[in-house]
C-alpha positions as CSV (number, residue, x, y, z in Angstrom):
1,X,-50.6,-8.8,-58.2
2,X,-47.7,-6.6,-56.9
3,X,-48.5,-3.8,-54.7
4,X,-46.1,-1.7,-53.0
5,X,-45.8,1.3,-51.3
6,X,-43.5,4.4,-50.2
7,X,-43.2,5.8,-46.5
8,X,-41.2,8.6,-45.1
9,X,-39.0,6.9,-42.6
10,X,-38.4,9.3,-39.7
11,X,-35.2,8.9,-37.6
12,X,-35.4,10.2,-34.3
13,X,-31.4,11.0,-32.9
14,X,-31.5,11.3,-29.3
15,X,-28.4,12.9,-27.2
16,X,-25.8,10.4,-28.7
17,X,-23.1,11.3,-26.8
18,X,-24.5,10.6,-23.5
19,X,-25.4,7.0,-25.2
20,X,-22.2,6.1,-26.6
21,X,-20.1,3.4,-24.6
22,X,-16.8,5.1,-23.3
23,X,-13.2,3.6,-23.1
24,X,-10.9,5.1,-19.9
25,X,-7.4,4.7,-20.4
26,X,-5.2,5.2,-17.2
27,X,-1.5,5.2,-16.5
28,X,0.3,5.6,-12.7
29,X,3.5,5.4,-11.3
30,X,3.2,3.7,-8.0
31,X,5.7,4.2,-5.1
32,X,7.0,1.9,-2.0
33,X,7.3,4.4,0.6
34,X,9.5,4.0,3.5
35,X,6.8,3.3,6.1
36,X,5.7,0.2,3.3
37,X,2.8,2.2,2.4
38,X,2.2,3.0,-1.4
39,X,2.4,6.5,-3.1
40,X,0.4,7.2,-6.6
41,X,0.5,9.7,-8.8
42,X,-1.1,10.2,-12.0
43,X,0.7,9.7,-15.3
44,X,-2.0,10.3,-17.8
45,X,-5.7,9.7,-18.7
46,X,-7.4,9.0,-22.0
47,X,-11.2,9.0,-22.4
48,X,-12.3,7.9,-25.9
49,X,-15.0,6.4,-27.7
50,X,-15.7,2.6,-27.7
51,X,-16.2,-0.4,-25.4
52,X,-14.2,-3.0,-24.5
53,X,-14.7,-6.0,-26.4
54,X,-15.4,-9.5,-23.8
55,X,-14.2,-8.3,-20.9
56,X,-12.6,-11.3,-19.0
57,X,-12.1,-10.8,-15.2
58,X,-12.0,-13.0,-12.7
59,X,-15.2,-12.0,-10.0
60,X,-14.4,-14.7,-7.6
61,X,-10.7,-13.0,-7.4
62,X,-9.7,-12.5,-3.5
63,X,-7.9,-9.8,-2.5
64,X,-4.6,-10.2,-0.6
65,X,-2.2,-8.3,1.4
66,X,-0.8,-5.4,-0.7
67,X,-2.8,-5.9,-3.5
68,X,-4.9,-2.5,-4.9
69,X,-8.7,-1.9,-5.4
70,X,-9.9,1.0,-7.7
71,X,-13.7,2.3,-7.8
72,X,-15.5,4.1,-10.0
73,X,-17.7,6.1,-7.8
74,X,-20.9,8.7,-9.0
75,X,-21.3,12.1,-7.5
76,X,-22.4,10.7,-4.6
77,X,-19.5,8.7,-3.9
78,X,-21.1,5.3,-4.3
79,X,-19.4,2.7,-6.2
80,X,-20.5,1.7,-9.0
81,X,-17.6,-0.6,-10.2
82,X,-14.1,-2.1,-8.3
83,X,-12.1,-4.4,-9.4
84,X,-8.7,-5.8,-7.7
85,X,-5.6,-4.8,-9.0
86,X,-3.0,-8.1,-8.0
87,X,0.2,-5.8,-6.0
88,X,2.0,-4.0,-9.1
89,X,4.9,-3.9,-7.0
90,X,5.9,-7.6,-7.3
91,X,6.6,-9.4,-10.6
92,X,6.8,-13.4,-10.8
93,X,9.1,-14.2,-13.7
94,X,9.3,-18.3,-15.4
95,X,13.2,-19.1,-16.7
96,X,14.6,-22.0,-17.3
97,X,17.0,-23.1,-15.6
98,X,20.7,-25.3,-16.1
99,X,18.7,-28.4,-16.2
100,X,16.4,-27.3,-18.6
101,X,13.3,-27.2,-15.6
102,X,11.0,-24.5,-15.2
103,X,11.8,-22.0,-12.0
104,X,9.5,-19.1,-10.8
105,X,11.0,-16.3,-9.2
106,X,9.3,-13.2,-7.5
107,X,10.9,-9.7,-7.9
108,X,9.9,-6.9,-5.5
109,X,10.0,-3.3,-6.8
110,X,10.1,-0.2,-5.2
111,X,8.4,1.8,-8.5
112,X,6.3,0.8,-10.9
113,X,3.5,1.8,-14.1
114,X,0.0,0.9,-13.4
115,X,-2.1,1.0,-16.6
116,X,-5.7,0.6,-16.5
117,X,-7.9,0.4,-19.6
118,X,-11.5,0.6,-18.5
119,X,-15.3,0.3,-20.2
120,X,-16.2,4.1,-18.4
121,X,-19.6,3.7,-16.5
122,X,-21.8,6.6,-17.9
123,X,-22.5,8.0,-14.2
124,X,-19.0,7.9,-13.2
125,X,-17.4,11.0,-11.4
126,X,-14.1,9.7,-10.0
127,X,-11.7,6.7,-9.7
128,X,-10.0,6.0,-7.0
129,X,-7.2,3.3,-6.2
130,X,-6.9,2.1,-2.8
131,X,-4.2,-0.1,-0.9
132,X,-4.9,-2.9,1.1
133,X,-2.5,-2.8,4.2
134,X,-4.6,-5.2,5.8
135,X,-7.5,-7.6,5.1
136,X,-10.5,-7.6,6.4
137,X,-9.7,-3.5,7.2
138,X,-11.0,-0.4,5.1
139,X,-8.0,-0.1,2.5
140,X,-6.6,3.2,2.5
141,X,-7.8,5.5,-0.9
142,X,-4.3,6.9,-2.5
143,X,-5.4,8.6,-5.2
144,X,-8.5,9.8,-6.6
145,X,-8.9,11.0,-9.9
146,X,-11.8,13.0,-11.4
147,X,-13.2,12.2,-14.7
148,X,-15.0,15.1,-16.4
């Protein structure tokens, strides 16, 4: 004996877009000033739909000298993600050398891109990129960006 039925199936749709995983994309040009602080300024910011997929970063990462920091913050101004940013303005390069062995050499530049490429929290208000002049001080916020 076979006995089936039919039911209506209701869907209920709740405010989607508030539910929706967001992608931030984020470009800077960073500065060496001449006092060997850092100047920032926006290039251009993307916010899209989707998520990141497996997200590696390294959480036990320690922050050094010139390195940067950026923050999501909430209205309030309370961070609700940071992550450290290794110092954009110096660039390690491998080559080979005349005796076929590996060198590394380290490059320091006085400009360079910054581009950032974020899962968005869903209560974030701002980002903001900080310098670290010195450890184990407040780093110094140079640029905050809203996100509306």
């Amino acid at each position: 004996m076979l006995i089936t039925s039919c039911a209506t199936k209701q869907v209920t749709i709740t405010n989607i877009a508030e539910t929706e995983p967001k992608l931030i994309f984020l470009n800077y040009s960073i500065k060496k000033t001449s006092n060997d602080s850092r100047s920032i300024s926006l290039i251009n910011k993307i916010i899209t739909d989707g998520k990141l997929k497996n997200q590696v970063s390294d959480q036990n990462e320690i922050a050094e000298v010139d390195d940067l920091i950026y923050n999501q913050l909430d209205k309030n101004s309370t961070i609700v993600q940071s992550e450290i940013i290794k110092n954009p303005l110096v660039k390690t390069f491998e080559y080979i050398d005349d005796s076929n062995s590996f060198q590394m050499k380290k490059i320091e530049l006085d400009t360079a891109q910054i581009s950032l490429k974020l899962n968005l929290a869903p209560n974030t208000k701002y980002i903001t990129i900080s310098h670290i002049r010195e450890l184990n001080s407040k780093p110094e916020i140079l640029i905050k960006t809203p996100i509306n």
